[in-house]
C-alpha positions as CSV (number, residue, x, y, z in Angstrom):
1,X,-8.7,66.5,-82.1
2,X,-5.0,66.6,-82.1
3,X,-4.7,63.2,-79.5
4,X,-6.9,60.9,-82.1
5,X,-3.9,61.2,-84.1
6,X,-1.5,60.0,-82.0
7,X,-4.4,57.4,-80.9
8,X,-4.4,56.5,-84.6
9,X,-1.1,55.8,-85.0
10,X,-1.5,53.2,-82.1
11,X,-4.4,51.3,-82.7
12,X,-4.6,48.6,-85.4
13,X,0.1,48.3,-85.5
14,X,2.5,46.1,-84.9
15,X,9.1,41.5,-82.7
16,X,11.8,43.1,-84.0
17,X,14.5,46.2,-82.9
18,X,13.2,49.2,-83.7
19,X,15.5,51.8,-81.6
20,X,17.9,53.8,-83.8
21,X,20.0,57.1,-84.4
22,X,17.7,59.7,-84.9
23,X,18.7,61.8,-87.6
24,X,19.8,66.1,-87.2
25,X,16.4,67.7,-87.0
26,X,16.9,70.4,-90.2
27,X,12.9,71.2,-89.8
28,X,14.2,74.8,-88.5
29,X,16.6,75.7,-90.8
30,X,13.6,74.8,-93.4
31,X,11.1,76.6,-91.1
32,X,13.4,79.9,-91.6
33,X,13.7,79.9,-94.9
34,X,9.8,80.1,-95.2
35,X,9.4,76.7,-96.1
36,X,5.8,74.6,-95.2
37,X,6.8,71.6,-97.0
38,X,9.6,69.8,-98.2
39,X,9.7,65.9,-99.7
40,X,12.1,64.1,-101.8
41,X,11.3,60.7,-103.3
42,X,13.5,58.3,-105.0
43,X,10.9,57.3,-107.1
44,X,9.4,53.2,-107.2
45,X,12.1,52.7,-109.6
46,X,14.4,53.4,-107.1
47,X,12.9,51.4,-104.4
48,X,12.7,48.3,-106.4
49,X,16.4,48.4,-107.6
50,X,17.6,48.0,-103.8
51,X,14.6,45.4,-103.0
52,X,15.2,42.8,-105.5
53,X,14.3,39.4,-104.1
54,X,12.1,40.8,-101.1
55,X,8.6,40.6,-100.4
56,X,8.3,44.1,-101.7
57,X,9.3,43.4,-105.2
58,X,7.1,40.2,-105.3
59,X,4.3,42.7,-104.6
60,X,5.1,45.3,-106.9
61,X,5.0,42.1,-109.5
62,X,1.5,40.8,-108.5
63,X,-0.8,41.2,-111.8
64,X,-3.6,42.2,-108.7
65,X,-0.4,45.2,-107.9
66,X,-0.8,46.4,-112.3
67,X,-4.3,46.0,-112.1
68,X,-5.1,48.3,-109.2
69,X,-2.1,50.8,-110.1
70,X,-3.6,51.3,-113.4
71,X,-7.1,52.1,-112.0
72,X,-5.7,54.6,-109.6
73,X,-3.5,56.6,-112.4
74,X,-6.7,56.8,-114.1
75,X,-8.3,58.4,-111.0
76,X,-5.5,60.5,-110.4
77,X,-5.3,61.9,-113.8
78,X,-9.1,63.4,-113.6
79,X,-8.6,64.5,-110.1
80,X,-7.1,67.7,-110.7
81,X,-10.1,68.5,-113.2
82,X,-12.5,67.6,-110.5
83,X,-10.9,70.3,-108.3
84,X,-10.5,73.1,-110.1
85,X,-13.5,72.3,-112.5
86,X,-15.7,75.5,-111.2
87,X,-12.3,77.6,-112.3
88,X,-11.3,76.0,-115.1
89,X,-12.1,77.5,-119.2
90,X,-13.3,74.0,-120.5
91,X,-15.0,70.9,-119.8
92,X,-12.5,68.8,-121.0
93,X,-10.7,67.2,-118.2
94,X,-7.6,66.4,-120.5
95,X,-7.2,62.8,-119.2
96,X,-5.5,61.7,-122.4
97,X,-3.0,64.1,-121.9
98,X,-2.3,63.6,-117.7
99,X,-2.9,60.3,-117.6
100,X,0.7,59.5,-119.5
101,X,2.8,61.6,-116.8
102,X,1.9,59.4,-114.0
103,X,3.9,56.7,-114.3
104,X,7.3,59.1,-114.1
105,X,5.4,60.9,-111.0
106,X,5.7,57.9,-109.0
107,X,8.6,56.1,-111.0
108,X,11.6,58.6,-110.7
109,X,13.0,60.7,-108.8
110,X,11.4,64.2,-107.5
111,X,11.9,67.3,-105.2
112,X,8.9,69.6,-104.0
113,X,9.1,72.4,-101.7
114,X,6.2,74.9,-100.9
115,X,7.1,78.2,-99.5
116,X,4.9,80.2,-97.1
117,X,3.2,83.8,-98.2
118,X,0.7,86.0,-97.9
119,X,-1.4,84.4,-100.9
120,X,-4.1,81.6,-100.7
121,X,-1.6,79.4,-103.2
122,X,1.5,78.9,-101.7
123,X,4.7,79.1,-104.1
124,X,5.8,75.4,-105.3
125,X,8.6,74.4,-107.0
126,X,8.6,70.3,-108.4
127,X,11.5,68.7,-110.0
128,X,11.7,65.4,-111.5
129,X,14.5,63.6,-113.2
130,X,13.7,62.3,-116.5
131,X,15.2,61.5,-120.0
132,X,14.9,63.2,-123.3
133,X,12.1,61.9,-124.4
134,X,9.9,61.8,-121.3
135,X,10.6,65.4,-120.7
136,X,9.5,66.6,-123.6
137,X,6.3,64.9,-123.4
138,X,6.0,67.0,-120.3
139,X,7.0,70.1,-121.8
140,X,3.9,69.4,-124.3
141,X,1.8,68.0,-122.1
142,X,1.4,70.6,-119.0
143,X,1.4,73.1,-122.0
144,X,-1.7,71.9,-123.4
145,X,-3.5,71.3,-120.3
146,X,-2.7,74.7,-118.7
147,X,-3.8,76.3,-122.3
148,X,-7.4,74.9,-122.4
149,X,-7.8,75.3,-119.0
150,X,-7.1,78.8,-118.4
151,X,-7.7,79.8,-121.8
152,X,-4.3,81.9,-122.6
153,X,-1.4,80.8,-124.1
154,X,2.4,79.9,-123.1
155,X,5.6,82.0,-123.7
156,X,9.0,80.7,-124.5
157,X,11.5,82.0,-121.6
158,X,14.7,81.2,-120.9
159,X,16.5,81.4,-117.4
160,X,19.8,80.5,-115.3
161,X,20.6,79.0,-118.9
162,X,18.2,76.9,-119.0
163,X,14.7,77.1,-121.8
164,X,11.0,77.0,-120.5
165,X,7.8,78.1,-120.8
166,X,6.0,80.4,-118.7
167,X,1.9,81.1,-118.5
168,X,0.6,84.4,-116.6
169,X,-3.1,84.5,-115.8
170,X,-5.2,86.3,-113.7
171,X,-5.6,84.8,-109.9
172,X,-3.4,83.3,-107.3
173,X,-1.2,81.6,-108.3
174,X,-0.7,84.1,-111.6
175,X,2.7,82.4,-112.8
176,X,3.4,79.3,-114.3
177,X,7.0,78.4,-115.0
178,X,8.5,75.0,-116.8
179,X,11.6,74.7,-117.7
180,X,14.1,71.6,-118.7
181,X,17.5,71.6,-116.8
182,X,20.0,68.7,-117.4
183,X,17.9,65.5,-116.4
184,X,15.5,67.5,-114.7
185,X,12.2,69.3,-115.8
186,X,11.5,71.8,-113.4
187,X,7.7,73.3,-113.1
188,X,7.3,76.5,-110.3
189,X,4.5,78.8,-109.5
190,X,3.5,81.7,-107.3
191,X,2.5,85.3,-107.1
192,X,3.8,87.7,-109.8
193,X,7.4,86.2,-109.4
194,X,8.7,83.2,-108.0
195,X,11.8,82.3,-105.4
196,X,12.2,78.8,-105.8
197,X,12.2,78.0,-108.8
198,X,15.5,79.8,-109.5
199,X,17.3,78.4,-106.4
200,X,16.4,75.2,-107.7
201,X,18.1,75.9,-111.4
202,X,21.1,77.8,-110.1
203,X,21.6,74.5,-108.3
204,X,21.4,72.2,-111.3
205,X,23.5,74.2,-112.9
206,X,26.1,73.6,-110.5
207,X,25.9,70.2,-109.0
208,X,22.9,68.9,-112.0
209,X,20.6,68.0,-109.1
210,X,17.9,69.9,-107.4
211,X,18.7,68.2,-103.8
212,X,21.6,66.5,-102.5
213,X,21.0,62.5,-103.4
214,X,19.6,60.5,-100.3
215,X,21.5,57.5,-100.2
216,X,19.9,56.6,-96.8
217,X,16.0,57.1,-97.4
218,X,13.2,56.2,-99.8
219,X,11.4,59.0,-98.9
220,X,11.8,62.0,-96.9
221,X,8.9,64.2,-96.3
222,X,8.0,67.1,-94.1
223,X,4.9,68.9,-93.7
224,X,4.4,71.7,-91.7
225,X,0.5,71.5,-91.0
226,X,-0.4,74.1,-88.8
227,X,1.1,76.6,-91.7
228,X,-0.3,75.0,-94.6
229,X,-4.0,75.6,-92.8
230,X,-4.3,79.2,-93.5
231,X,-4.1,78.3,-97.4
232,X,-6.9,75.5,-97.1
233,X,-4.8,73.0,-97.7
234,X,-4.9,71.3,-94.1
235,X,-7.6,68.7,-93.1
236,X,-10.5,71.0,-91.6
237,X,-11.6,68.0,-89.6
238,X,-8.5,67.3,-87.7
239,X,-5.4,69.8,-86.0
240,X,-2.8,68.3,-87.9
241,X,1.0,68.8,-85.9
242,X,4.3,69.3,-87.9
243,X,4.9,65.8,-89.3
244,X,8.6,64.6,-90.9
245,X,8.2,61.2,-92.4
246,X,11.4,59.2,-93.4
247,X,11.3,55.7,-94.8
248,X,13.9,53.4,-95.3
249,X,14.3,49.9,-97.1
250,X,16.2,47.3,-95.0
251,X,17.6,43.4,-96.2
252,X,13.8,42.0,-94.7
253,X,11.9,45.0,-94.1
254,X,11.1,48.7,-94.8
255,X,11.6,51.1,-91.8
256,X,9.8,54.2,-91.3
257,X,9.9,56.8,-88.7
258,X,7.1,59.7,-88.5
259,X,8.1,62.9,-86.1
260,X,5.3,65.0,-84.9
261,X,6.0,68.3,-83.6
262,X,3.7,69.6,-81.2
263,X,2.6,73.8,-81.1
264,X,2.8,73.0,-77.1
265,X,3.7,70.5,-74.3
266,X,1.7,67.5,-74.2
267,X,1.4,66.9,-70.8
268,X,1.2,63.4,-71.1
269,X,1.6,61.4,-67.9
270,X,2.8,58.0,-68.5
271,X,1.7,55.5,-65.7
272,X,3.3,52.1,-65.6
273,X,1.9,49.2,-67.4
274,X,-0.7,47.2,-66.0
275,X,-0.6,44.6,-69.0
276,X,-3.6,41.7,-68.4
277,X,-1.6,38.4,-68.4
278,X,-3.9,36.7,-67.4
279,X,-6.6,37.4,-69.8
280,X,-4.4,37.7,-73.0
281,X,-3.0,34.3,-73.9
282,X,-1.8,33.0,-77.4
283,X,-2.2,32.1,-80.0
284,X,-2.4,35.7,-81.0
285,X,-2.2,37.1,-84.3
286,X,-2.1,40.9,-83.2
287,X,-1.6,43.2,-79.9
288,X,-1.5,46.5,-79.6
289,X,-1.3,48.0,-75.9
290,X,-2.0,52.2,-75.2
291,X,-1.5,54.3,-71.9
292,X,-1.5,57.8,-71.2
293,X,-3.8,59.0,-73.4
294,X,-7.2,59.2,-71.6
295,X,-6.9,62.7,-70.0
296,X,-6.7,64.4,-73.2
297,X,-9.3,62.3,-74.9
298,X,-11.2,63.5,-72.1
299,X,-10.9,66.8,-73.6
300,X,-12.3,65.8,-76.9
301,X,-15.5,67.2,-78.3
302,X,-17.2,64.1,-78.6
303,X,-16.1,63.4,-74.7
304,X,-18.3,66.2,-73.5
305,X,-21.2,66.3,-75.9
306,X,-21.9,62.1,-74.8
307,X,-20.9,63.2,-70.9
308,X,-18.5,60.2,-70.6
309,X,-17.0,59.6,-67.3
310,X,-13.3,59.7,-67.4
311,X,-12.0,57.1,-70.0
312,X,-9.5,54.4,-68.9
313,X,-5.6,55.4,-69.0
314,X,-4.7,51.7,-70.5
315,X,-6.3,49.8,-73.3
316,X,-5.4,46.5,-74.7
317,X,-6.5,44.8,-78.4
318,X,-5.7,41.9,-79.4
319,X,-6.6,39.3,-82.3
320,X,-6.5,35.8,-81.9
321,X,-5.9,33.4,-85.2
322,X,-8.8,32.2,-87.3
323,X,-12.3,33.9,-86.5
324,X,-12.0,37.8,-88.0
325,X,-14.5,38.6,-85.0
326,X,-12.1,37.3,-82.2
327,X,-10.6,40.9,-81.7
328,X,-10.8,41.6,-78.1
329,X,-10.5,44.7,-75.9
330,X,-9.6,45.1,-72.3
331,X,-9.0,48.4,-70.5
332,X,-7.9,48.3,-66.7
333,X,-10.7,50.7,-64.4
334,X,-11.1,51.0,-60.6
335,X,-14.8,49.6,-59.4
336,X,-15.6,48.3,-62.7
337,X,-19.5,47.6,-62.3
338,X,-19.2,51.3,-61.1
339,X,-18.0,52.6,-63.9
340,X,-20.1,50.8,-66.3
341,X,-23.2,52.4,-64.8
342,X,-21.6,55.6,-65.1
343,X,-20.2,55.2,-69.0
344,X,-22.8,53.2,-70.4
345,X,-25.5,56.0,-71.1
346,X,-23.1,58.2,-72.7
347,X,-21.2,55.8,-74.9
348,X,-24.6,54.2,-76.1
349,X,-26.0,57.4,-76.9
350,X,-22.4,58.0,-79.1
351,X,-22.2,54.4,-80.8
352,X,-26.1,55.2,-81.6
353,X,-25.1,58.5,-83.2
354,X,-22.3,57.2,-85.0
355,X,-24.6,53.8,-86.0
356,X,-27.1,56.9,-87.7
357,X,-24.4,59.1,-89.0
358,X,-22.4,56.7,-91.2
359,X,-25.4,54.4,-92.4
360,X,-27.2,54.7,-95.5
361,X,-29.0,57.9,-96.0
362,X,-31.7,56.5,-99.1
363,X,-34.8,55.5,-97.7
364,X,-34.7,52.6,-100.2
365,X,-31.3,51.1,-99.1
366,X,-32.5,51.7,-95.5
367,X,-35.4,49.3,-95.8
368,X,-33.8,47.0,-97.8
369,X,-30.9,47.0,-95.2
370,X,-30.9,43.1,-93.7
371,X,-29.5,44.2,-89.9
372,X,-30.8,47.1,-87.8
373,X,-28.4,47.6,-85.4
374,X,-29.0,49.5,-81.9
375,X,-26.6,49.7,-78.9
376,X,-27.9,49.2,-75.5
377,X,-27.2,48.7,-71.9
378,X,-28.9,46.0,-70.6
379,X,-27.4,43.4,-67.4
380,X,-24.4,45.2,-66.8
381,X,-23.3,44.7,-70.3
382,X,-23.6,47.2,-73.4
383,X,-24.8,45.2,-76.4
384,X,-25.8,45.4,-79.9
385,X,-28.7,44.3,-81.0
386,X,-30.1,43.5,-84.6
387,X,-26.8,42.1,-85.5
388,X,-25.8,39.2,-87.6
389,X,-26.2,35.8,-86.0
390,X,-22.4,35.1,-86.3
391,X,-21.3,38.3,-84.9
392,X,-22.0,39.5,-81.1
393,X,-20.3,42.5,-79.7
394,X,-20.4,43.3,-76.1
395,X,-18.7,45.3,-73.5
396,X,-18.8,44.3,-70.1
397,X,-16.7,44.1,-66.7
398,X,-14.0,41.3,-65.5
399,X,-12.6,41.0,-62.0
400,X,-8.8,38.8,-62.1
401,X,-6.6,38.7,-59.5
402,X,-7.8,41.6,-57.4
403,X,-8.5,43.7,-60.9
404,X,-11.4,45.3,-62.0
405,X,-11.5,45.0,-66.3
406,X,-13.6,46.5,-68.9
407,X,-13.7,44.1,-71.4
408,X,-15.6,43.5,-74.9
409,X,-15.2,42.5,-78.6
410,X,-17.0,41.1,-81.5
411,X,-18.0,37.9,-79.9
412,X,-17.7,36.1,-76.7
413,X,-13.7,35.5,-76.3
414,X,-12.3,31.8,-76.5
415,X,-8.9,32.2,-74.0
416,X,-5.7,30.8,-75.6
417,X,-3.8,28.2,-73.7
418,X,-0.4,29.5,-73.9
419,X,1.0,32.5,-71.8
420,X,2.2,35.9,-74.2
421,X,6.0,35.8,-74.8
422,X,8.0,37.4,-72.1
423,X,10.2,38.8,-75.1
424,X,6.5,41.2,-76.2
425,X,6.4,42.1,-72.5
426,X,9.4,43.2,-72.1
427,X,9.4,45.1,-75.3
428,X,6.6,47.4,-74.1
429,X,7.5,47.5,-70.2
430,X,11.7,48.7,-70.4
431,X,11.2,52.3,-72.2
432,X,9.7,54.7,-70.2
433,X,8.5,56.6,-72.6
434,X,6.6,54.6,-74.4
435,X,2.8,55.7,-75.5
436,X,2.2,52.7,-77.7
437,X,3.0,49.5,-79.1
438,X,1.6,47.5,-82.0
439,X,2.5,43.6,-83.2
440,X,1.2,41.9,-85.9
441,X,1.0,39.1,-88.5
442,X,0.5,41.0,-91.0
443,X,-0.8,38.4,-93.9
444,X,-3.2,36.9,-91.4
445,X,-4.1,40.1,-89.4
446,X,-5.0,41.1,-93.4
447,X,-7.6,38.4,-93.4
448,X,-9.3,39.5,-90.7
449,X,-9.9,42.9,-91.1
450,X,-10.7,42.1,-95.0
451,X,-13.8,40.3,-92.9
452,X,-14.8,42.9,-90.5
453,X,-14.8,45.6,-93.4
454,X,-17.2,43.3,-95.6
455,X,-19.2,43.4,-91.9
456,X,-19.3,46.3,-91.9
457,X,-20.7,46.9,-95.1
458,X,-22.9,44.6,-94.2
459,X,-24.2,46.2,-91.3
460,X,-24.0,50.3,-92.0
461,X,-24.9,49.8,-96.4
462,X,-27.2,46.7,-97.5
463,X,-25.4,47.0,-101.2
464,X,-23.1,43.8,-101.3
465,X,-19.9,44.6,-101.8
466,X,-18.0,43.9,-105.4
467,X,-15.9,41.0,-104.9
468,X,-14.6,41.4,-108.1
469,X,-13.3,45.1,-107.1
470,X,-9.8,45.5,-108.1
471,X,-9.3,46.1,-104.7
472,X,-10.5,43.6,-103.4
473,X,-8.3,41.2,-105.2
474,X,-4.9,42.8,-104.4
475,X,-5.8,42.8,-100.6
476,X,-6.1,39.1,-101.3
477,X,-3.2,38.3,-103.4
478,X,-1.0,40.1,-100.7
479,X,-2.1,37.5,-97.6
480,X,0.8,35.4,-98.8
481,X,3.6,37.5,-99.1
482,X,3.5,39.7,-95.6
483,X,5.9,39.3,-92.3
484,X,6.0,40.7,-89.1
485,X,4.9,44.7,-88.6
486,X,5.9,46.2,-85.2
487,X,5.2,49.4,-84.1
488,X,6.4,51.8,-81.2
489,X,4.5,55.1,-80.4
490,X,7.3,56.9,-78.3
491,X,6.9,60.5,-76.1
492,X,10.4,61.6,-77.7
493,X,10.0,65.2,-75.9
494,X,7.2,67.1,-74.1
495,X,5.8,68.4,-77.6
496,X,7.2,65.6,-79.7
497,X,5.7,62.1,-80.3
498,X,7.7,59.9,-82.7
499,X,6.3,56.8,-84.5
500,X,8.7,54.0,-85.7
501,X,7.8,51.0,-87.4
502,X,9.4,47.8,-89.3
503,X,6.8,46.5,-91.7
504,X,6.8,44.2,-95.1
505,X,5.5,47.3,-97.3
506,X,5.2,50.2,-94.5
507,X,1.4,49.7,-93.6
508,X,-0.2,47.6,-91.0
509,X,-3.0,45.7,-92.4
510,X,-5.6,48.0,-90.8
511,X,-3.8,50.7,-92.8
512,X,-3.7,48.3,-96.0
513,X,-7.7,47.8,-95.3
514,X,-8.4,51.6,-95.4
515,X,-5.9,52.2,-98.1
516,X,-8.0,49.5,-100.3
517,X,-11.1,50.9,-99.9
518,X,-10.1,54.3,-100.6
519,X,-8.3,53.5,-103.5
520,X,-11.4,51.8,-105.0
521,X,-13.8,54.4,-104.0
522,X,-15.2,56.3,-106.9
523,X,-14.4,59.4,-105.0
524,X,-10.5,58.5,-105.1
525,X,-8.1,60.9,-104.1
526,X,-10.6,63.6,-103.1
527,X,-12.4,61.5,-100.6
528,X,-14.2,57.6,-100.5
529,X,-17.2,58.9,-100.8
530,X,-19.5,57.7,-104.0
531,X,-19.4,61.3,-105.7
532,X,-15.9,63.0,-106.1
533,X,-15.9,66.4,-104.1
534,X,-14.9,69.0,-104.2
535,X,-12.3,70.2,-101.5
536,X,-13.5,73.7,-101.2
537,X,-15.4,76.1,-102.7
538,X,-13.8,78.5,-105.1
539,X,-15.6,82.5,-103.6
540,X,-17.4,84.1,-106.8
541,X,-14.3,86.3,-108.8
542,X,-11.2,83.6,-108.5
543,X,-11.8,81.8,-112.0
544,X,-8.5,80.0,-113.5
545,X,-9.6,81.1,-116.8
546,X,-9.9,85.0,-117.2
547,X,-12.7,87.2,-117.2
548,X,-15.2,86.7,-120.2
549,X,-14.2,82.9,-120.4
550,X,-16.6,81.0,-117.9
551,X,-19.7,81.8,-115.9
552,X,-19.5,84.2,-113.1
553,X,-21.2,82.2,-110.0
């Protein structure tokens, strides 16, 4: 599953210069001091001082920006509840009392680091900058909400000369530390006694910050996946590499570079580009372009349940202006009505299974759904059928110039007059290592894809979707006030792929699509599904609150 990941971070992206100094890798030193996870954010507040006049404060002022922010701080601050709520003492999710601490969360400045162990919880350590007043409305605050919900009060400590509180329970994690330092609040916890937290205070003390100040990045943030999955804390779905994110704020546009670190050699064998000239011609509005990927998507699980023959090494998307459904796909094959014959049964069989897996489960809404759609491999061509009239996706083959095509999209493709810039060719074609590029317009690129996930709603869940979601509307009120996004997927070492990417606001509009709809899902942060989950389940004998306090499952 590991190579959808680096296929995600291709498809859907963004010309511009994107090469740069790549900074010291310090992931080892971090590594061998037991860290899984490090981050350090300047906060919004931060960002927005050094973006004044940009597109990015203009966005951050949209009343649509408020209005959605607001919603999602009201989800965030019952999310915690709704994952702990088979361990907590109480019912009370203590809303009134979370919801308040958000807006410093994502305001100021913070510092997290999680430190490996032997224990489900991994030890944390959080600071965040903050004045007088706000910090002692976190002092009060976490109090409260840690006393109902384990049902055992909080001491008064004091430490490296600083005052705190401290709460001892039960279960993993057992200790709860808060303390104010200088312009800092400081919150740790861990098993019995903690490391971090200490380090962190002995090194306000000294310099009064937790971190040395960043006077290059926005955000700096490294994950170490693969360690973070014994503690459940890792997707379960996907085998997540070491990522290092670090995202910068230029004069027109915010930079971001993500590192992923590999457990082994990729193996990836990067052929040269075979880019369709011929068939991709402006006006375009988006083009991304793949290679080497194919032989380990051949590896994939869904690869050899569907028995698909091997899958193309090159593929090719682009978007023209105008129609949402004029996305097309071409991927460069060898005997190309060949090849259909032998990937049609297969793929038909998985769009089929995905068509069934991610539609409407109620018998109700799946009678009253308008469109029953059914892939199927009919002339040479895979189609589906039961579609709406406006919308016609096909795959099917193309011979040009000696070349044998796969080619498809949402409906029959109307050819552009005007040949692609040579300066987009020669983007992808000079670096050698290159996996993946992406270009886009991002405003009208937004456009589209704000269409094709309303089709798809269509299509998969008869419920009309609420055009007066909050959602909805800041997708809309941001089609103005978006540039150019490019994107380069680059093989920086045999186990390292890096991802770097000049953007208005650091997403793609695919990314900004998805982002949307999870956002607005009731489900939101947990997952977009219409019930909030719950992560995992808690085994019977790990309640927060101690025994005698809650029901034994």
């Amino acid at each position: 599953m590991r190579w959808h990941l680096i296929l995600a971070a291709v498809v859907g992206t963004g010309c511009v210069p994107l090469r740069g100094t790549a900074a010291p890798d310090v992931t080892a030193m971090w590594r061998k001091d037991g860290l899984i996870t490090r981050l350090h954010f300047v906060g919004t507040g931060g960002i927005l001082a050094g973006a004044a006049g940009t597109n990015l404060s203009a966005i951050a002022a949209l009343p649509e920006t408020a209005a959605l922010r607001e919603q999602t701080f009201q989800k965030l601050a019952v999310a915690p509840y709704n994952f702990l709520r088979d361990r907590a003492a109480t019912t009370n999710d203590e809303t009134a009392l979370i919801r308040p601490l958000l807006d410093d969360l994502f305001r100021t400045e913070s510092f997290l680091e999680l430190k490996d162990g032997t224990n489900d919880v991994p030890e944390m350590v959080f600071a965040l900058r903050l004045d007088d007043d706000r910090a002692r409305l976190w002092e009060t605050n976490l109090a409260a909400v840690l006393v109902s919900w384990c049902g055992l009060p909080v001491t008064g400590i004091q430490a490296g000369g600083f005052d705190g509180w401290e709460l001892r329970k039960h279960h993993d994690p057992n200790l709860f530390q808060f303390f104010r330092a200088g312009n800092w609040i400081v919150l740790g916890w861990g098993e019995d006694s903690l490391q971090l937290q200490p380090a962190i205070l002995k090194r306000i003390r000294k310099t009064t910050r937790p971190v040395d100040q960043d006077t290059n990045n926005w955000l700096d943030a490294w994950v170490d996946w693969p360690a973070l999955a014994p503690h459940q804390l890792a997707p379960r779905s996907v085998e997540l590499p070491a990522m290092r994110l670090q995202v910068q704020g230029r004069k027109e546009f915010v930079r971001s570079e993500l590192t992923m670190k590999f457990a082994a050699p990729l193996g990836l064998k990067l052929n040269p580009w075979r880019i369709p000239t011929n068939i991709i011609r402006n006006p375009i509005v988006s083009f991304t372009a793949t290679r080497g990927l194919a032989p380990r998507l051949n590896e994939t699980a869904e690869a050899k349940e569907f028995n698909l023959p091997p899958l193309p090494d090159q593929v090719y998307i682009w978007a023209l202006a105008g129609i949402p459904q004029q996305t097309q796909l071409v991927a460069p094959v060898t005997d190309a009505s060949n090849y259909m014959q032998q990937l049609a049964p297969g793929l038909v069989a998985m769009a089929n299974a995905f068509l069934s897996d991610h539609s409407s489960k109620d018998s109700m809404t799946a009678q009253s759904r308008a469109f029953t759609v059914a892939a199927v491999h009919t002339n040479g061509e895979i189609e589906f059928t039961g579609m709406p009239p406006f919308v016609i996706p096909r795959l099917g083959v193309f011979h040009d110039s000696g070349s044998d095509y796969l080619a498809g999209g949402l409906m029959p493709a109307m050819k552009g007059k005007q040949p692609l810039p040579p300066e987009l060719i020669s983007e992808i074609t000079r670096h050698g290592n290159l996996i993946g590029y992406g270009w886009e317009f991002t405003g009208e690129r937004l456009k589209q894809w704000h269409g094709l996930f309303s089709l798809g709603q269509v299509i998969l869940n008869p419920v009309a979707p609420d055009a007066g979601a909050l959602a909805d509307k800041w997708i809309q009120a941001l089609w103005g006030k978006l540039g150019r996004s490019a994107t380069e997927v680059l093989l920086t070492a045999p186990d390292e792929v890096t991802v770097i990417r000049n953007s208005t606001t650091g997403f793609t509009a695919l990314e900004l699509s998805g982002l949307a709809y999870w956002l607005d899902s009731p489900g939101f942060p947990l997952s977009a599904h219409r019930e909030p989950p719950r992560w995992r389940s808690v085994p019977a004998g790990l309640p927060l609150a101690p025994p005698g306090q809650m029901h034994q499952p």
